[in-house]
C-alpha positions, -999 to +999 in steps of 0.1 A: +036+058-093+033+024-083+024+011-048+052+004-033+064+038-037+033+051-030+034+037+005+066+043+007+059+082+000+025+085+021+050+072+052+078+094+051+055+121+044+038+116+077+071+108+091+069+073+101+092+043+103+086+011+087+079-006+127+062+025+136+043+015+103+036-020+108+029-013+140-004+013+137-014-008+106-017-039+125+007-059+101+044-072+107+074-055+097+083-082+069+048-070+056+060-036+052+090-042+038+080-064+010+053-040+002+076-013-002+101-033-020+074-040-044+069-076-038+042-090-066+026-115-042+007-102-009-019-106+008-047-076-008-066-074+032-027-066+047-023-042+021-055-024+022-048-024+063-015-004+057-035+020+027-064+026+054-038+051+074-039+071+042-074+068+037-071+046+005-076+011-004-071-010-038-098-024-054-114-033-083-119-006-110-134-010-144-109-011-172-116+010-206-101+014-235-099+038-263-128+024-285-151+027-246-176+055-246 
């Protein structure tokens, strides 16, 4: 799942609308809607605002690969 349809999910789960949304996240509407509409280029604070109602955040995470042990 990516995370614009991860956010996208997480809201309607908890039943909220996009303003509603922006709105306890402390972020505009616009915001919202570009992160649901996947936009590739936004602000990573905003976002992690908007994933701190679900109690997550994006960050850095160490990359492995198959030869990795």
């Amino acid at each position: 799942m990516n995370l614009a349809d991860f956010v996208k999910d997480k809201r309607k789960r908890v039943k909220l609308t996009q303003p509603e949304l922006a709105e306890k996240a402390g972020v505009g509407l616009r915001f919202i809607r570009e992160l649901e509409q996947g936009k590739q280029t936004l602000r990573l604070d905003k976002v992690n605002q908007v994933l701190q109602l679900f109690g997550c955040e994006v960050g850095a995470v160490p990359h492995t690969t198959k030869t990795d042990t």
